[in-house]
VMD Tcl script that draws the C-alpha trace (Angstrom):
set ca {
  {25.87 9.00 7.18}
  {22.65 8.41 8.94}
  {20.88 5.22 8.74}
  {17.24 5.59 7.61}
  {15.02 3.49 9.79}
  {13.63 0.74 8.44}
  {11.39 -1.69 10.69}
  {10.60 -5.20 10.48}
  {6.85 -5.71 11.36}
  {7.51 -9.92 11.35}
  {9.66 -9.47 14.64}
  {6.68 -8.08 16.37}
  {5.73 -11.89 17.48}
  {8.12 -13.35 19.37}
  {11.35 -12.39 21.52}
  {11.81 -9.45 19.05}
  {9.01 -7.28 19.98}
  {10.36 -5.24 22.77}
  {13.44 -4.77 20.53}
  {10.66 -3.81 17.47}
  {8.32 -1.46 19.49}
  {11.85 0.19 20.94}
  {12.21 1.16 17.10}
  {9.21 2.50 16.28}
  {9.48 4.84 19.40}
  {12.75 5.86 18.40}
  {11.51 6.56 14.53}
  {7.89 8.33 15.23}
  {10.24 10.52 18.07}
  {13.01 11.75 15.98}
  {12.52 11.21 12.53}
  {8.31 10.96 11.76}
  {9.06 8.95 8.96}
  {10.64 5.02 8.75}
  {10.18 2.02 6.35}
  {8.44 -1.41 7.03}
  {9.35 -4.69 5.80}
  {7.32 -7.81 6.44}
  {4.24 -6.12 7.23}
  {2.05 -8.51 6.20}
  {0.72 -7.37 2.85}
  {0.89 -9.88 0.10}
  {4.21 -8.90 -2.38}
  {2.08 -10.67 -5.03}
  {-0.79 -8.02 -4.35}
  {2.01 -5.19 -4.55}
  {3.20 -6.57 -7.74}
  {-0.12 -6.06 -9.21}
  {-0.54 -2.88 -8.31}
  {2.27 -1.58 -9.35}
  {2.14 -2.97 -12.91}
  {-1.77 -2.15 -13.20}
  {-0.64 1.80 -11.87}
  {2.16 1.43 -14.65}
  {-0.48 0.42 -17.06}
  {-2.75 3.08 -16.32}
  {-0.53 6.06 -16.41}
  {1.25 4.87 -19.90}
  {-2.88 3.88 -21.42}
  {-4.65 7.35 -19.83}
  {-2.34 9.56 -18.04}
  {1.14 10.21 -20.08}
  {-0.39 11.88 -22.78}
  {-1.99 14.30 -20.64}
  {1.23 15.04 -18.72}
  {2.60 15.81 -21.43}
  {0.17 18.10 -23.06}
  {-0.16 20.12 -19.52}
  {4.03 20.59 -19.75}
  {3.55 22.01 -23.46}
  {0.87 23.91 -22.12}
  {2.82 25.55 -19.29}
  {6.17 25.63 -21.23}
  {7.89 23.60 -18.05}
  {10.78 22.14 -20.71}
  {11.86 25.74 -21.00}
  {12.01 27.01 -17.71}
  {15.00 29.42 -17.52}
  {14.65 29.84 -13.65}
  {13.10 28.00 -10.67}
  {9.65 27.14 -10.90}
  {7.52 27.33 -7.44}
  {3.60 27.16 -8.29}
  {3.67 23.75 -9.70}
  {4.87 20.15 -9.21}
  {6.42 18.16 -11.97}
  {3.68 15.10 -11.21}
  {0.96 13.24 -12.67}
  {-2.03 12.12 -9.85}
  {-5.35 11.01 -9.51}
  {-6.96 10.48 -6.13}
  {-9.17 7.34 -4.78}
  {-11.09 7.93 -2.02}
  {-11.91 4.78 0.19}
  {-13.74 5.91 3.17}
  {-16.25 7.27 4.22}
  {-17.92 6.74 1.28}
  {-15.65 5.08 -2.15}
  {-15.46 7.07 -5.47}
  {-13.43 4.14 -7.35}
  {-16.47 3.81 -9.48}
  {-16.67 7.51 -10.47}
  {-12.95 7.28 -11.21}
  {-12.77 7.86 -15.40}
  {-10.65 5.38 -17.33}
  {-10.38 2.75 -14.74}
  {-10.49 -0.96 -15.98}
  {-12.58 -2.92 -13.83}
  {-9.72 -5.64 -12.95}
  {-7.77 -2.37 -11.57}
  {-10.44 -0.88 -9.45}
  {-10.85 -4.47 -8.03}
  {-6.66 -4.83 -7.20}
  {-7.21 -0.92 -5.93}
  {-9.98 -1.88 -3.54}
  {-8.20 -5.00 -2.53}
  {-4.69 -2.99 -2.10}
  {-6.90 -0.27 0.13}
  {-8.30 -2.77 2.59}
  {-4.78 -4.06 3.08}
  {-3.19 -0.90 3.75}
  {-6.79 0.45 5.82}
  {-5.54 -2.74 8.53}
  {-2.15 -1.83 8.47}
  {-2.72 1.87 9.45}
  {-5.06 1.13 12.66}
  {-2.32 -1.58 13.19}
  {0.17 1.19 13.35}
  {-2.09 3.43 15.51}
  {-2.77 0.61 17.92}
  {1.09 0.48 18.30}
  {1.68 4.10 18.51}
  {-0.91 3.64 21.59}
  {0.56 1.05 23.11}
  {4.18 2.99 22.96}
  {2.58 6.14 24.33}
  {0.84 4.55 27.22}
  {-2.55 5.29 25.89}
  {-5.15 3.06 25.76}
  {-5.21 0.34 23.03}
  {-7.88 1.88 20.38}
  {-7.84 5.63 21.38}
  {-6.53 7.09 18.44}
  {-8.99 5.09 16.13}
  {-11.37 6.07 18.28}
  {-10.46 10.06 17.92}
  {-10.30 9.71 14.19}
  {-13.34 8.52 13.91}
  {-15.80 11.63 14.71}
  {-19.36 10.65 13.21}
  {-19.17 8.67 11.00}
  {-15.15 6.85 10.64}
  {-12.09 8.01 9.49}
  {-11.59 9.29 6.08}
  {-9.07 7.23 4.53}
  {-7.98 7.73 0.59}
  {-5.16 7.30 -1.97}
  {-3.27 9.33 -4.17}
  {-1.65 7.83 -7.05}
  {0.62 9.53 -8.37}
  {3.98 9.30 -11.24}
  {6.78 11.30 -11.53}
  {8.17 11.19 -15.43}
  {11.28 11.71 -16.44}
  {12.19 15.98 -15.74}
  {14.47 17.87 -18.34}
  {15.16 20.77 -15.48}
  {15.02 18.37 -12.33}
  {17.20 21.72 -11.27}
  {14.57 23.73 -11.15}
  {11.11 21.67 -10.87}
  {10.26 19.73 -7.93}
  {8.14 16.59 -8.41}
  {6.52 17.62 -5.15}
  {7.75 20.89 -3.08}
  {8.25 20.58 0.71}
  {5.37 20.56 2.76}
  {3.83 18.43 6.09}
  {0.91 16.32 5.67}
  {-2.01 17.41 7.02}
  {-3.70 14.63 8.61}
  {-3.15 11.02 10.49}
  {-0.43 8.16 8.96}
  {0.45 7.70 5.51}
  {1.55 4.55 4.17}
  {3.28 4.89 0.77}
  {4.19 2.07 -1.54}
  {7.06 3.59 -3.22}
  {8.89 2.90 -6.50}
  {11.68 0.23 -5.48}
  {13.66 1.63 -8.28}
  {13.67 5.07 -9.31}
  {14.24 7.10 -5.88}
  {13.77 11.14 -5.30}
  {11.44 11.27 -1.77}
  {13.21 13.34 0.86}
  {12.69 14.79 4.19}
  {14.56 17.57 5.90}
  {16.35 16.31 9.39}
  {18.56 18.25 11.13}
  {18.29 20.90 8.67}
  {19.95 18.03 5.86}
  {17.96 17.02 3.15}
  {17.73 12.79 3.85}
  {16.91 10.27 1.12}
  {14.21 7.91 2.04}
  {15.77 4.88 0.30}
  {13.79 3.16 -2.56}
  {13.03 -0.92 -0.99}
  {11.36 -3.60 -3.19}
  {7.89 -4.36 -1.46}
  {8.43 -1.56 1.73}
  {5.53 0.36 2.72}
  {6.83 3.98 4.17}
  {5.27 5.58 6.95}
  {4.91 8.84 7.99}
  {3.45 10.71 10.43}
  {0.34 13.86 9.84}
  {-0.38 17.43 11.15}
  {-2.84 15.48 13.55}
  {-0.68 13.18 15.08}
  {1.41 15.82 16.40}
  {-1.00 17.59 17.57}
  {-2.63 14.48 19.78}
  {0.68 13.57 21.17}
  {1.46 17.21 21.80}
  {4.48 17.22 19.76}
  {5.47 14.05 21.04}
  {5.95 12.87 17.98}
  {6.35 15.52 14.87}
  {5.45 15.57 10.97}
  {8.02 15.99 9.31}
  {8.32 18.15 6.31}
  {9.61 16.17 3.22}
  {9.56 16.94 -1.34}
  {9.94 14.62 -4.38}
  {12.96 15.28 -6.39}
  {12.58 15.34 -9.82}
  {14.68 12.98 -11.79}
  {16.41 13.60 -15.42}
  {16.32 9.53 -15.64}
  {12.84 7.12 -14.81}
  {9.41 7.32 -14.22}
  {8.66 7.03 -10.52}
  {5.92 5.06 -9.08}
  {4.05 6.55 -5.92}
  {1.03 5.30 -3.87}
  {0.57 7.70 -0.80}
  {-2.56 6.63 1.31}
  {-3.64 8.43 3.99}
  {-5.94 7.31 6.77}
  {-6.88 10.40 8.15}
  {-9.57 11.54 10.93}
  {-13.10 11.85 10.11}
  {-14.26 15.34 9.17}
  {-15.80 16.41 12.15}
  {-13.64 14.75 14.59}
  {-12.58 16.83 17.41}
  {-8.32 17.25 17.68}
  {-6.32 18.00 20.81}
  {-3.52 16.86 22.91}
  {-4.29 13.46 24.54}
  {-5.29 14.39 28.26}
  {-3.31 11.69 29.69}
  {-0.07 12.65 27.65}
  {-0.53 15.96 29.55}
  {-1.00 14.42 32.79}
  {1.83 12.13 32.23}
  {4.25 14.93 31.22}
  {2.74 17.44 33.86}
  {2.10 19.91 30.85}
  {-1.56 21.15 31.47}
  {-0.61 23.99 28.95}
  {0.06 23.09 25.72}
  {0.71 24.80 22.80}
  {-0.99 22.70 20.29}
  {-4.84 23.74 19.34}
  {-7.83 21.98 19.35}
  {-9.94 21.72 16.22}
  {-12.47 20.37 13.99}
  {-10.62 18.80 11.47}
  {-12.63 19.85 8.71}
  {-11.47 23.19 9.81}
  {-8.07 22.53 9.76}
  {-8.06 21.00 6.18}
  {-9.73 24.11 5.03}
  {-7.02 26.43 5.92}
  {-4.07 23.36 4.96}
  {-5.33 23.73 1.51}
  {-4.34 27.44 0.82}
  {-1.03 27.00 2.92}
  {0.14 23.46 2.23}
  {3.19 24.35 0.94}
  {3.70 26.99 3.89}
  {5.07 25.95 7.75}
  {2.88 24.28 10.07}
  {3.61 26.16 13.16}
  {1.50 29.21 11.92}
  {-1.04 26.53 11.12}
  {-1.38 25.55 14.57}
  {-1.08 28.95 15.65}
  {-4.42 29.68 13.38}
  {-5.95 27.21 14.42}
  {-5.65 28.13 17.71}
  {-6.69 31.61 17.41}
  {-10.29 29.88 15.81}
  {-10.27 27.84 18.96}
  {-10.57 30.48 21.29}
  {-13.26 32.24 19.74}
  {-15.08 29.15 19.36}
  {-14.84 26.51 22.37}
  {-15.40 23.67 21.16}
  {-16.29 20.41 23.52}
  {-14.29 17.08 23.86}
  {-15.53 14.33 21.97}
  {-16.02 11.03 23.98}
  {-13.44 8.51 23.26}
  {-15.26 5.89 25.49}
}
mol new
graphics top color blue
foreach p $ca { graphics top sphere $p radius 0.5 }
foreach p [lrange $ca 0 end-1] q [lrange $ca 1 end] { graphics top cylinder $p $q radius 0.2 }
display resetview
């Protein structure tokens, strides 16, 4: 049985951070996904949250779940089902510019607890990325600064609940795929469990933890540490019992932010040819979104191809 890394942020102050930083090498190297504890987000905020989100889906959302499963006939599949995900979302996007307003059937007293949640989560992503720098050797700020392109980072939040599923069998809350961009930190139901990602070739439960905040690592951060570290491809279960509770965020790099393999990581490891591209990642999303649910490699491989009929400069980073 494997022990699914889980990482306490409070030990990075103090005689425990050597020890701590060890473990975050060790989980963004071989396994592109671990859990945090103690990272410094207020469990009193999380509560919130997560009973607001409850709220929400039971007030505006249920009703339409279930009318789109009537619709499609999903309670009488007969055989597996691959062209849709047994899941209920909406999506808030943060940065560059918020939509919260825009967002239809949102009290006002839960677009204030989403904003406040965002911020929260917006520090402890560049926290993570300053640590990923500082475990890579790279300068302290450099992947901020390669996210940011123009105009900052885009940086949003899916909300999303999986209902109870009469075919769990042959439904997938969410099929198996790689994120596209940076680091996602998801507050995950502490209860009702069903996230997995593949490791070794075995299917791994990431375990459900009261007041965790998963992280995982993006298409893009692959690609800068050329394959240093690795996204990982993961899926929701569907579960006969429960309505899981998920709030992915994902602080991603601006749209026209240059991506490639971190010069010094090549000079470090000696490898002046890599084999990951180097792309506009507006460019990148646009092809993700037709082949999300399709391997990365030929992804890269795309991408790639696009690169060498276009050169495209290096950003500054200074």
């Amino acid at each position: 049985m494997v022990n699914f890394p889980v990482i306490d942020l409070g030990k990075l102050d103090g005689e425990g951070r050597s020890f701590t930083m060890e473990l975050i090498k060790d989980a963004c190297e071989n396994w592109g996904f671990f859990e945090l504890v103690n990272h410094g987000i207020s469990h009193e905020l999380m509560d919130t949250v997560e009973r607001m989100t409850k709220e929400h889906y039971k007030k505006c959302m249920e009703q339409k779940f279930k009318e789109m499963v009537a619709t499609k006939g999903l309670e009488h599949a007969q055989s597996e089902i691959n062209d849709v995900d047994w899941e209920s979302t909406f999506f808030l996007r943060h940065l560059p510019v918020s939509n919260i307003t825009e967002i239809p059937d949102l009290d006002d007293s839960y677009r204030d607890v989403m904003r406040n949640f965002a911020k929260e989560i917006e520090n402890l992503a560049e926290q993570m990325l300053d640590l990923f720098c500082e475990n890579l050797g790279l300068e302290k700020g450099y992947l901020k600064r390669v996210f940011y392109g123009a105009n900052g980072p885009t940086f949003g939040t899916k909300v999303s609940n999986y209902p109870p599923c009469p075919k769990p069998e042959l439904i997938k809350g969410l099929r198996a795929h790689t994120d596209a961009g940076g680091i996602i930190l998801l507050f995950q139901d502490d209860k009702v469990s069903g996230l997995q990602l593949l490791k070794d070739g075995e299917w791994i439960d990431v375990p459900p933890m009261k007041h965790s905040i998963v992280i995982n690592l993006g298409d893009q951060l692959e690609v800068i540490t050329n394959g240093k570290y690795k996204s990982i491809e993961h899926r929701v279960i569907a579960q006969p019992d429960g309505n899981r509770l998920s709030i992915a965020s994902f602080y991603n790099p601006g749209s026209d932010a240059v991506i490639y393999p971190a010069p010094e990581l090549l000079e470090k490891e000696k490898e002046k040819n890599t084999t990951y591209p180097k792309f506009v990642f507006e460019d990148y999303m646009k092809l993700y979104a037709g082949l999300k649910f399709q391997a990365k490699e030929p992804r890269f491989e795309a991408m790639k191809a696009m690169g060498n009929a276009t050169k495209l400069a290096p950003i500054s980073t200074a």
